[in-house]
N, CA, C and O atoms as CSV, one atom per row, in Angstrom:
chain,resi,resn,atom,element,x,y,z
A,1,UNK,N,N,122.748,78.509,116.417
A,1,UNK,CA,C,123.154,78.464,117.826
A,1,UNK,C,C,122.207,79.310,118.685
A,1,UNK,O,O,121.617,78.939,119.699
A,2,UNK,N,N,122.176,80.225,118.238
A,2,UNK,CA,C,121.051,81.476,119.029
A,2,UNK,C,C,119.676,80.775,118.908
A,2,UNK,O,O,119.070,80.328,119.882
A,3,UNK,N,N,119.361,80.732,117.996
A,3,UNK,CA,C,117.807,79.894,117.766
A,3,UNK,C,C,117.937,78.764,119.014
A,3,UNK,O,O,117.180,78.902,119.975
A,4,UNK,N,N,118.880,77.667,118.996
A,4,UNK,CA,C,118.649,76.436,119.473
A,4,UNK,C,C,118.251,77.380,121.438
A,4,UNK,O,O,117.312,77.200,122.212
A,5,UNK,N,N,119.466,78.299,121.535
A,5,UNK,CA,C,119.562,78.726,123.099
A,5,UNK,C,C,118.008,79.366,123.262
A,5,UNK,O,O,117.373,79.343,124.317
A,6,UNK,N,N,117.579,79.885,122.111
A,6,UNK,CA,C,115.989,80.556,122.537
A,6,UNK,C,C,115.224,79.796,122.502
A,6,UNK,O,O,114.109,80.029,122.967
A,7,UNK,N,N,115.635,78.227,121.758
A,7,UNK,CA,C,114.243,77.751,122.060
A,7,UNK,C,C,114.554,76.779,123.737
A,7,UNK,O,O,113.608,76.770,124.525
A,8,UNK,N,N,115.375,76.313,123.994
A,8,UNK,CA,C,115.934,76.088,125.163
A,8,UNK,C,C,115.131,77.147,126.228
A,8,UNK,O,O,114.096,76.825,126.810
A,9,UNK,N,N,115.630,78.134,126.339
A,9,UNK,CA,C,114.721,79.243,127.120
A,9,UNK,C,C,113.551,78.710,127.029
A,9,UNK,O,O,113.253,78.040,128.018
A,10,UNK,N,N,112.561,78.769,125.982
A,10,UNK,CA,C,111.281,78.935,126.023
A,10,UNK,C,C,110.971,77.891,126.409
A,10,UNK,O,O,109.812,77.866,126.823
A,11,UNK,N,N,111.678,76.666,126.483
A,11,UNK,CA,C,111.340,75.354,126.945
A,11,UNK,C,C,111.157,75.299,128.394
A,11,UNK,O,O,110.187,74.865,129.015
A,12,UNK,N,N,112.555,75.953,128.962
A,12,UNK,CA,C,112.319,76.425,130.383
A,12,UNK,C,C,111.251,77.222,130.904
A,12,UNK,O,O,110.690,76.856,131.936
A,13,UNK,N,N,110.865,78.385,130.248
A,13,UNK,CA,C,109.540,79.011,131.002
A,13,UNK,C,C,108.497,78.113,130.757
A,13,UNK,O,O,107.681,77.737,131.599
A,14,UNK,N,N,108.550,77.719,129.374
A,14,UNK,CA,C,106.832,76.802,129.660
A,14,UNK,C,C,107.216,75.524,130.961
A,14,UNK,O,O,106.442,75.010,131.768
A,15,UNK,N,N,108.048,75.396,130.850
A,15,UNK,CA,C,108.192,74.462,132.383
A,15,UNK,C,C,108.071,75.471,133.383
A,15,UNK,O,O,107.369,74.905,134.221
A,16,UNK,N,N,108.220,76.165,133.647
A,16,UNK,CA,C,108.108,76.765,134.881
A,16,UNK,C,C,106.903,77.708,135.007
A,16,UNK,O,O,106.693,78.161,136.132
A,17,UNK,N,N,106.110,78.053,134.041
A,17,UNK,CA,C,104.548,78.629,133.885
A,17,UNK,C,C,103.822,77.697,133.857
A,17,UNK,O,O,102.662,78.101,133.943
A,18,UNK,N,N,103.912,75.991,133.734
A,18,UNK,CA,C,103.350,74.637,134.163
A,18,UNK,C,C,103.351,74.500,135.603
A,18,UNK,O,O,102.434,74.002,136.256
A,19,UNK,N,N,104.617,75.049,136.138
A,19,UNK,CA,C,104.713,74.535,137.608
A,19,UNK,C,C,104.251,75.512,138.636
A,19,UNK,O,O,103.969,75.239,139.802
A,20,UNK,N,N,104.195,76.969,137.925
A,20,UNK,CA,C,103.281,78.128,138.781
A,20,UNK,C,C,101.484,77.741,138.479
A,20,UNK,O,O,100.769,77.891,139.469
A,21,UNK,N,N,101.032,77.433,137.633
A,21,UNK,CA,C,99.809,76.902,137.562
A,21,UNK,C,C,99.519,75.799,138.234
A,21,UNK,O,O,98.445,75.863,138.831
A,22,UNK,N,N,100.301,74.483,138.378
A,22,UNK,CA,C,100.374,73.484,139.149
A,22,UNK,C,C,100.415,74.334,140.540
A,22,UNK,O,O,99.224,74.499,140.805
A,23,UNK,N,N,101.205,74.965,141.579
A,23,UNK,CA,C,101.405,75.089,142.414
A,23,UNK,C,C,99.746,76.302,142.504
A,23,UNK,O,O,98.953,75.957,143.380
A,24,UNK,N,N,99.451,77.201,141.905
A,24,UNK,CA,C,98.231,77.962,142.028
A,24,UNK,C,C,97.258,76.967,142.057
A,24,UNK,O,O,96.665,77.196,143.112
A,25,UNK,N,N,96.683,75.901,141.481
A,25,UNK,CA,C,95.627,74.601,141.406
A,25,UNK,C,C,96.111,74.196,142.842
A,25,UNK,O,O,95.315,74.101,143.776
A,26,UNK,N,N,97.270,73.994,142.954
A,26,UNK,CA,C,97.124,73.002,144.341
A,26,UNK,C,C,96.789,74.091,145.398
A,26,UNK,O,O,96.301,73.621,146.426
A,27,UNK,N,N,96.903,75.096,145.383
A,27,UNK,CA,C,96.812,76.256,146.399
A,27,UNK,C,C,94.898,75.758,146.738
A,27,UNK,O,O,94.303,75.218,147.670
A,28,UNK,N,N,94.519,76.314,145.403
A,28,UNK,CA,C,93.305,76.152,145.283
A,28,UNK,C,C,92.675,75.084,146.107
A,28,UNK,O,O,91.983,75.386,147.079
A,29,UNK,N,N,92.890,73.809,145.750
A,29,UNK,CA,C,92.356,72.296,146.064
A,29,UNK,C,C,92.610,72.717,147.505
A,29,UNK,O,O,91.554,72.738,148.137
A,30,UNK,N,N,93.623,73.041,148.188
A,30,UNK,CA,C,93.784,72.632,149.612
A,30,UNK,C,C,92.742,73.841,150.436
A,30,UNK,O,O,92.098,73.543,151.443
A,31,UNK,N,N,92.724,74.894,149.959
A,31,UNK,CA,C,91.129,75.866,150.361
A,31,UNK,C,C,90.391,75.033,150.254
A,31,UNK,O,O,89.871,74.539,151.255
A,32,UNK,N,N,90.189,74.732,149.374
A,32,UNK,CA,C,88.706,73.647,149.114
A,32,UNK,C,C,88.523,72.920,149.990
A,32,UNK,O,O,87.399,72.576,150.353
A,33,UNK,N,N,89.907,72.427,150.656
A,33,UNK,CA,C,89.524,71.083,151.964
A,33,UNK,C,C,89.389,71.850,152.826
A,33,UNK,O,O,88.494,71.539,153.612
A,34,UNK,N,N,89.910,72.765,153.038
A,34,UNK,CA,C,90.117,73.647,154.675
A,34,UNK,C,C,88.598,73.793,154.667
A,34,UNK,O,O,88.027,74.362,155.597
């Protein structure tokens, strides 16, 4: 049960350390146009 909830967690941060890198890249790209 504990195992399954930690890997659950870790599933969630790598989704959400995907979507802070996604959102830092797009930061990036739109400097690039400015």
């Amino acid at each position: 049960m504990a195992a399954r909830i930690r890997q659950q967690i870790a599933a969630q941060a790598d989704r959400l350390n995907r979507d802070e890198v996604l959102a830092q890249n797009l930061d990036a790209v739109l400097d690039v146009q400015d």
